[in-house]
C-alpha positions as CSV (number, residue, x, y, z in Angstrom):
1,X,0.0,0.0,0.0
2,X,1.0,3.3,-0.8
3,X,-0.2,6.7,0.7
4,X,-0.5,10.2,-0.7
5,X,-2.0,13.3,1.4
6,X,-1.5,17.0,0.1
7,X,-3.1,20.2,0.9
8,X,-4.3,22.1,-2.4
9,X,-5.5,25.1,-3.0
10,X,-7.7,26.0,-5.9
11,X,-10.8,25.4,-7.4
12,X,-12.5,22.0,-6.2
13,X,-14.0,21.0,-9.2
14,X,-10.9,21.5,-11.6
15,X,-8.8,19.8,-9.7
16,X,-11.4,16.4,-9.5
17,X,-11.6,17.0,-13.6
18,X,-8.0,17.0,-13.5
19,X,-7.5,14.2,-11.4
20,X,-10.4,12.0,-13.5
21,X,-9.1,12.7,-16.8
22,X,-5.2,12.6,-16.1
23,X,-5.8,9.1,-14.4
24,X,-8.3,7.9,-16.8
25,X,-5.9,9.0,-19.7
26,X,-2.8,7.6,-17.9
27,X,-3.3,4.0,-18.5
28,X,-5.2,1.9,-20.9
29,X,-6.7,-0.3,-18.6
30,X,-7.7,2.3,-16.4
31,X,-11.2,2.4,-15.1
32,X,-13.6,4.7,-12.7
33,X,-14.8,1.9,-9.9
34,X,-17.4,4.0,-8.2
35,X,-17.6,7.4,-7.7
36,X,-19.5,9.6,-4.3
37,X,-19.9,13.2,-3.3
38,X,-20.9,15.2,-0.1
39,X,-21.3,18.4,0.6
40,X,-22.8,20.2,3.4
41,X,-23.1,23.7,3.4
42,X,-19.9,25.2,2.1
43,X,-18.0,21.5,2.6
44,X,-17.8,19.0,0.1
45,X,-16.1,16.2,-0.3
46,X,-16.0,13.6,-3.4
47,X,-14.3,10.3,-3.6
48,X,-13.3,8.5,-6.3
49,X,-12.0,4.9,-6.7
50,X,-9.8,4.0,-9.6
51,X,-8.7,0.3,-11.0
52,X,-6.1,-0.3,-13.4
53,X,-3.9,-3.6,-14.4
54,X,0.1,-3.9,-13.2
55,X,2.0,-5.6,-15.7
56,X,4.7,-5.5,-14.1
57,X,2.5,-7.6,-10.8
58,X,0.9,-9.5,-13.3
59,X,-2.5,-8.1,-11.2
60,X,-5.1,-5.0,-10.8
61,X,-4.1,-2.4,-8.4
62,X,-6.6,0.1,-6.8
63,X,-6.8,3.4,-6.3
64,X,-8.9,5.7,-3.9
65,X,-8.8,9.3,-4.0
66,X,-10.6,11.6,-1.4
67,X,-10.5,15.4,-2.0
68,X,-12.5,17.5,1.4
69,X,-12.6,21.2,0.8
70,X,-13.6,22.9,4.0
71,X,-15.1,26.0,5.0
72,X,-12.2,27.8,4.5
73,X,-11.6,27.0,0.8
74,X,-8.5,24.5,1.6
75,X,-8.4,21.1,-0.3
76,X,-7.4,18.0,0.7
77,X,-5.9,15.4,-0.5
78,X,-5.7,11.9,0.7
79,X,-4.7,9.0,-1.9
80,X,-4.2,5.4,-1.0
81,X,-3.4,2.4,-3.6
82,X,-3.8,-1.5,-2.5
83,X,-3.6,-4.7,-4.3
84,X,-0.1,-4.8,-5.3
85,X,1.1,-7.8,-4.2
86,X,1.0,-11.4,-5.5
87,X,1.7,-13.1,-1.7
88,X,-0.4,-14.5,0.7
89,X,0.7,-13.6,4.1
90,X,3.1,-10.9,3.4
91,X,3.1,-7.7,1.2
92,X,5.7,-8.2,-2.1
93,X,6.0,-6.9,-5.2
94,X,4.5,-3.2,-4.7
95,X,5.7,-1.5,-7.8
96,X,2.6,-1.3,-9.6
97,X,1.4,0.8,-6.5
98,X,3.4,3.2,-6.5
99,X,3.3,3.2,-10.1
100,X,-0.7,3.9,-9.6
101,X,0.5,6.8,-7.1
102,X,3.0,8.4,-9.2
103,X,0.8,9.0,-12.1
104,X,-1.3,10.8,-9.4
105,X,1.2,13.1,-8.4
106,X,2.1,14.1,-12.2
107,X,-1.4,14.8,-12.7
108,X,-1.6,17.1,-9.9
């Protein structure tokens, strides 16, 4: 598993297009799992969970993405990737994780 937090500051909804079409565009075998939003009052907060294959882990790796953009106008970021690994008891073979993670961070 690999983890990802940032604060950002912009405008909330660019920065989810930006973040759907970068990692959408990124890979081939990319896809958009699921998708939810909140808001209440001046909050919001949407989540988005991505799926892509890992040839180099022979398997699909995940990736969730949370952006929360307070009352203030601050936006956070919070970006976590799982099923990287190949072994049973023991976590091996993360690459295509951090892969995932990495295109993330050049999109932003």
């Amino acid at each position: 598993m690999a983890k990802m937090e940032r604060t950002l500051h912009g405008d909330f909804n660019e920065i989810l297009r930006r973040i759907e079409n970068g990692i959408m565009k990124g890979s081939l075998s990319a896809s958009l799992e699921d998708s939810s939003d909140f808001s209440d009052g001046s909050s919001r907060c949407a989540v988005r969970v991505f799926e892509r294959f890992s040839a180099l882990g022979s398997n699909r790796v995940s990736l969730s993405v949370t952006l929360f953009e307070g009352k203030d106008g601050t936006i956070h970021l919070s970006a976590i990737t799982s099923g990287g690994s190949q072994a049973v008891f023991f976590k091996i073979n993360t690459f295509g994780e951090q892969a995932f993670l990495d295109k993330l961070a050049q999109v932003l």
